[in-house]
C-alpha positions, 0 to 999 in steps of 0.5 A: 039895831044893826051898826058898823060898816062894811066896804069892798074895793076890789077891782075888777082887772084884779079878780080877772086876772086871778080867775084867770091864772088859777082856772088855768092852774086848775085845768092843767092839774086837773082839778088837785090845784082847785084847793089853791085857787079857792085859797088865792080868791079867799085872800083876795076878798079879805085883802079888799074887805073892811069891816069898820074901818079894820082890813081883813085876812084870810090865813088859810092854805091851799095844803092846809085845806086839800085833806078835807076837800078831798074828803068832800070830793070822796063822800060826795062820790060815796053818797051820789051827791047827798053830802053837798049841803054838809060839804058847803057848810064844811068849806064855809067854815073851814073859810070863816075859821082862816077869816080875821083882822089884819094886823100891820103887814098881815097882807104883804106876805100874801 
C-alpha cells in the first residue's frame, strides 16, 4: 500500500520571478544560459518540496550539466530529432541524480 506525504509550497510570484530572469538570461545568451536556468528552476522545486516531512535539495549546476546538454543538442541535431526521447530520460536522470534530502543550511547557500 502507497504511504508517505508529499506537500509543494511554491509560490507563484517566486516562480514568476524566476521564469522571468532566467528566459531573459537566456535570450540574451542565446540559448548557452539555458543549462543555468534549468538548474535554477530544479532548485527552486526542491527548495519548496517535502517528502514526509524532510525538504529537498537539488546540488546540481549549471556548469556541471552544460557538457551533456550539449551533447544533447548535437545528437539531436545529428540524428534529425530521433534522440529526443533518450535526451529526455538523460536530463531526468541527470536532475534525480543532483535530488536529495536537505541537510541543515543545504538550502541557504542557494
Amino acid at each position: 500500500m502507497p504511504y508517505g506525504s508529499f506537500r509543494f509550497e511554491g509560490r507563484g510570484l517566486s516562480y514568476w520571478w524566476l521564469a522571468i530572469w532566467t528566459t531573459v538570461l537566456t535570450v540574451v545568451t542565446f540559448g548557452i544560459y539555458w543549462p543555468w536556468a534549468y538548474s535554477a528552476k530544479q532548485r527552486w522545486i526542491a527548495k519548496n518540496t517535502y517528502v514526509d516531512g524532510k525538504q529537498l535539495v537539488f546540488m546540481g549546476t549549471g556548469a556541471g550539466f552544460f557538457v551533456t546538454w550539449l551533447l544533447i543538442i548535437i545528437l539531436s541535431i545529428v540524428t534529425f530529432g530521433l534522440y529526443a526521447p533518450w535526451a529526455a530520460c538523460r536530463i531526468k536522470r541527470w536532475q534525480i541524480n543532483n535530488l536529495y534530502y536537505a541537510d541543515a543550511g543545504d538550502n541557504e547557500q542557494f
